[in-house]
C-alpha positions in Angstrom: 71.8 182.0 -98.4 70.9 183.8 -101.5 69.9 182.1 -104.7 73.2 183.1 -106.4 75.1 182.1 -103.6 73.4 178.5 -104.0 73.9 178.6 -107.4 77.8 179.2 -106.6 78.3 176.5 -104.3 76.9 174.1 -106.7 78.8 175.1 -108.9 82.0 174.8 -107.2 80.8 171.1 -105.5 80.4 170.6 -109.1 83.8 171.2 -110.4 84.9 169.7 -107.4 83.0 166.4 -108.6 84.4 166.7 -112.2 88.2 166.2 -110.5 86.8 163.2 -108.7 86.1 161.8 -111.7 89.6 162.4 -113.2 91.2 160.9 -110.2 88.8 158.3 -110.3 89.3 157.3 -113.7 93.3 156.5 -113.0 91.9 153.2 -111.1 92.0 150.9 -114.1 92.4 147.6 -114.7 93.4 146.4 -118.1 91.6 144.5 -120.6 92.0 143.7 -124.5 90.1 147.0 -125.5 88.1 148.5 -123.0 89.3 148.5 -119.5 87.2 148.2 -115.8 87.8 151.8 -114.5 86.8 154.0 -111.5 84.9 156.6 -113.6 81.8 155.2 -113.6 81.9 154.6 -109.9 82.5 158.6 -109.7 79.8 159.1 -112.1 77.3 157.4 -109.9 78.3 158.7 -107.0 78.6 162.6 -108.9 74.5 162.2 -109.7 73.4 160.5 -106.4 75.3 163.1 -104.5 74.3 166.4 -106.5 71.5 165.3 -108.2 70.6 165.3 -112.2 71.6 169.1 -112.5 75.1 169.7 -111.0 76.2 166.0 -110.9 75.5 165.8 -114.9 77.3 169.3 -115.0 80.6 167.6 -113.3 80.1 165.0 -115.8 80.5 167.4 -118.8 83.1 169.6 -117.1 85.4 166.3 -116.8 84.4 165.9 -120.5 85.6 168.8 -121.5 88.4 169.2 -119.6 89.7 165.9 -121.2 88.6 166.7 -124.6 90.4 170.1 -124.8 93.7 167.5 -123.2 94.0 167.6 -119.9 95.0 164.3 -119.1 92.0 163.3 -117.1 90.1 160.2 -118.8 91.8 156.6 -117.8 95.6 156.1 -117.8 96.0 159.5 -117.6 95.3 160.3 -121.1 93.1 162.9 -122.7 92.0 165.3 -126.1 89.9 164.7 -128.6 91.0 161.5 -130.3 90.2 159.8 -126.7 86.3 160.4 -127.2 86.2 159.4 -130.8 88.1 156.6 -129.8 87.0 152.9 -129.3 86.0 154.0 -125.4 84.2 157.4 -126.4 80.8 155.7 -126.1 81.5 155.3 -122.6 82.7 158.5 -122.0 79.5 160.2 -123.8 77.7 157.6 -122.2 78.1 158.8 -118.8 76.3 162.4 -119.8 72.7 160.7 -120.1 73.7 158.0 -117.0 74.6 161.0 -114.7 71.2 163.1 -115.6 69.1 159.7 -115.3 70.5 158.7 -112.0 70.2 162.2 -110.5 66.5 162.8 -112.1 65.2 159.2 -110.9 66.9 160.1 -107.3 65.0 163.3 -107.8 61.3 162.4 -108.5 61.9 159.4 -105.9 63.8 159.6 -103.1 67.8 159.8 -102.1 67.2 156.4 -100.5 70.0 153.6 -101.1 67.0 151.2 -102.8 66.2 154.2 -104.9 70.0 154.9 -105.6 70.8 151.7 -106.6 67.9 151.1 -109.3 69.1 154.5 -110.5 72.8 153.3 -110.3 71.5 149.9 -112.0 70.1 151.4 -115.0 72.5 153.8 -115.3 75.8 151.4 -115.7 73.4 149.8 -118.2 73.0 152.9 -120.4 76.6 153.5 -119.9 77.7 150.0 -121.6 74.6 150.4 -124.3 76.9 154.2 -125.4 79.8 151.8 -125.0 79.0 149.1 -126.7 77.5 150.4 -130.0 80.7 153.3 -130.0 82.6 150.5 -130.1 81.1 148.1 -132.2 81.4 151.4 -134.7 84.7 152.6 -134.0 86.6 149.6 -134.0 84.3 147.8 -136.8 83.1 145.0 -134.9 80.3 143.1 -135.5 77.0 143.1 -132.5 78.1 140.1 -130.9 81.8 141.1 -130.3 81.2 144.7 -129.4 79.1 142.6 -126.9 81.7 140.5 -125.8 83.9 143.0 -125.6 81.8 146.4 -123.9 78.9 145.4 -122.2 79.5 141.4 -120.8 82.7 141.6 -118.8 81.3 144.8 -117.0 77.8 143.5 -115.3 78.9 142.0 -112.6 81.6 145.1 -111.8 78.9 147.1 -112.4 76.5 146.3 -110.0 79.1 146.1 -107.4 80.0 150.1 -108.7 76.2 150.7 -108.5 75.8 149.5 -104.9 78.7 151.5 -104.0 77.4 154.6 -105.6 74.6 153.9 -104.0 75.4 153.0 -100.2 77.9 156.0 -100.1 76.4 158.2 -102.4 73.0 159.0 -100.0 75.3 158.7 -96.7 77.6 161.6 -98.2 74.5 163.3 -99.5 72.6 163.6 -96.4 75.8 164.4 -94.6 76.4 167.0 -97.1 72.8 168.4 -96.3 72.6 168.3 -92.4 76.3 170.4 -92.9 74.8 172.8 -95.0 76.8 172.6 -97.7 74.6 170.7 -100.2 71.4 172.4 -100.2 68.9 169.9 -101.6 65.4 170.7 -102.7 62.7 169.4 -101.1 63.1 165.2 -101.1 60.2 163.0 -101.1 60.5 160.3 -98.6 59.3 157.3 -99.7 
């Protein structure tokens, strides 16, 4: 397959990820003002599939297609407003989570104890975004933007990064051996 081709496919796996995401995100359970969604599960599962370049690309293409309004960020809202909001931080957050997951994955290896140190540090730059957007946005001061952004979500999390994780290199080796994820050269430690 040609270079362009490859490019194409990536591409399209990539938009294909950024829906993911939007479905992913309708899993929510409520809390006072920041609720436990299936975004960041997507996320980690976008970058440890496709890798820092393409999954942080489905990453911005959800972005964007929520911010221009398609209803695709949690409870089926979107525009704007959503990302200046009081849960924009997470939203933004997941830009630098995706391209650190897929990186790490990258210079490592796609290995699930690889994936979920990855996954790990990237829920916990996710809810650092989150928190201080928050403590901003809604005027709060450090220890209840920390009560409210970054506490309640550890333990959901790590379960979300061992998910990420555990399916996340299945898929992507499966997605390999098919041929329809072609993966540069993987170290195999």
């Amino acid at each position: 397959m040609t270079p362009d081709r490859q490019k194409l496919r990536g591409m399209m796996i990539a938009s294909l990820f950024a829906a993911i995401i939007g479905i992913f995100a309708q899993i929510t359970i409520p809390l006072p003002l920041v609720p436990i969604t299936g975004q960041t599960l997507a996320i980690g599962l976008a970058a440890t599939i496709l890798g820092a370049r393409y999954g942080t690309l489905s990453v911005l293409l959800y972005i964007l297609m929520g911010a221009v309004g398609i209803p695709v960020f949690s409870q089926f809202s979107g525009g704007f407003s959503v990302l200046v909001g009081p849960t924009g931080g997470f939203i933004v957050g997941f830009i630098p989570t995706a391209f650190f997951v897929g990186w790490y994955l990258e210079k490592t290896a796609f290995k699930f104890t690889q994936a979920m140190i990855a996954n790990t540090i990237g829920m916990f730059i996710t809810l650092l975004f989150g928190t201080a957007w928050l403590k901003i946005a809604a005027n709060l001061s450090w220890p209840a933007a920390f009560a409210s952004a970054f506490a309640p979500f550890i333990v959901v999390g790590l379960l979300k990064a061992a998910l990420a994780s555990w399916i996340g290199v299945i898929v992507r080796k499966r997605l390999t051996i098919a041929n329809i994820l072609f993966a540069p050269k993987e170290k195999s430690a």
